[in-house]
C-alpha positions as CSV (number, residue, x, y, z in Angstrom):
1,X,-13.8,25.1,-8.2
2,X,-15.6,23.8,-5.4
3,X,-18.7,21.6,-5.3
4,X,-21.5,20.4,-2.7
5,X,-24.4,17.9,-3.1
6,X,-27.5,18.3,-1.3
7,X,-31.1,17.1,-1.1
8,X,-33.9,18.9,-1.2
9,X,-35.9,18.1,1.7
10,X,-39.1,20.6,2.4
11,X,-42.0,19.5,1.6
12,X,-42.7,21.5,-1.3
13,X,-39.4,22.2,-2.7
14,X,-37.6,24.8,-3.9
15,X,-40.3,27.2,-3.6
16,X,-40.2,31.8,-4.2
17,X,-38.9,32.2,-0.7
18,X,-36.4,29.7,-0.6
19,X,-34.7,30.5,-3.7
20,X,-34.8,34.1,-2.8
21,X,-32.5,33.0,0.2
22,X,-30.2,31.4,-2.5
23,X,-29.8,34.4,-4.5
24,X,-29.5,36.8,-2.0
25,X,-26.7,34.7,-0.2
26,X,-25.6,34.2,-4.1
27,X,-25.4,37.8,-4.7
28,X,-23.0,38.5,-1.5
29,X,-20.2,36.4,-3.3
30,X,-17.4,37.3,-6.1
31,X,-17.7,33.5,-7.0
32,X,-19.9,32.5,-9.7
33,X,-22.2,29.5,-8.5
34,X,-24.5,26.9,-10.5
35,X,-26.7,24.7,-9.6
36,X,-27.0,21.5,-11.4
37,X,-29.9,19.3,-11.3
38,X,-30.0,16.0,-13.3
39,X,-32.4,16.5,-17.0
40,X,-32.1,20.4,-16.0
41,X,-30.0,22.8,-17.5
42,X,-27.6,24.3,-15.0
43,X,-29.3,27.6,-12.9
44,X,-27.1,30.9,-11.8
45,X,-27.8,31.2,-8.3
46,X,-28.2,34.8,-8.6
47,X,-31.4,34.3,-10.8
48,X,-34.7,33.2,-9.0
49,X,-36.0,32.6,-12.0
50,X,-33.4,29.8,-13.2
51,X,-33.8,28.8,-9.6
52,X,-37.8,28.4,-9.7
53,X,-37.4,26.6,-13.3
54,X,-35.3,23.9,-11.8
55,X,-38.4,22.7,-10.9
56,X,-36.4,21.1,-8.0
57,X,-39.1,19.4,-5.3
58,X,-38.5,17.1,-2.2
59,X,-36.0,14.1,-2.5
60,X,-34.3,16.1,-5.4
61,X,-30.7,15.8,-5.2
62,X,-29.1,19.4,-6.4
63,X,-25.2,19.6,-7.6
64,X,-23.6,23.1,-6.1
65,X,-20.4,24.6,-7.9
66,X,-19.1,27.8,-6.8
67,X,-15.8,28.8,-8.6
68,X,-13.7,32.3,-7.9
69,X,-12.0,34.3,-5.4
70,X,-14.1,33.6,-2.3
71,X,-15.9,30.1,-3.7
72,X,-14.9,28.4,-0.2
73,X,-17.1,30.8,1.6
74,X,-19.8,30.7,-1.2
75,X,-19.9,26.9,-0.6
76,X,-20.5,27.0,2.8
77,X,-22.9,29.6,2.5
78,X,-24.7,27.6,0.3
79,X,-24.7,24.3,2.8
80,X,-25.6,26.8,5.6
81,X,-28.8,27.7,3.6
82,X,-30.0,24.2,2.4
83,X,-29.1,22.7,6.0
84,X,-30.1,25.0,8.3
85,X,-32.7,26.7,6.2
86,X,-35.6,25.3,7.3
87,X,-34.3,21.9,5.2
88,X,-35.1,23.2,1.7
């Protein structure tokens, strides 16, 4: 199992369009991958809606586990999105 930690860092948040990048990048893995943020029960990547209800806005720091056949690639997919991604 892999993990990344990143920051949420657009102004506001985790918003529909964002996390619609997540899943879709989500959905073009084997891997299954989580997102963990603290006093949140962990979100599927592949579910906007788990994704919306993390409620995750700026400055909030979001746990990333990807574990399965292709979980490297799913990580770095992951930190591609959230660091080049316009900074979500």
């Amino acid at each position: 199992m892999k993990s990344l930690t990143v920051t949420v860092q657009q102004e506001h948040g985790l918003h529909c369009r964002e996390a619609a990048r997540v899943v879709k990048a989500a959905q073009s893995h084997e891997s299954r991958i989580t997102i963990h943020c603290k006093g949140c029960p962990e979100a599927d990547a592949c579910s906007i809606l788990e994704l919306l209800m993390l409620g995750a806005v700026q400055g909030t720091c979001l746990e990333i586990e990807a574990g399965g056949i292709d979980e490297d690639a799913a990580i770095q997919s992951m930190a591609d999105i959230f660091e080049q991604g316009g900074g979500i």
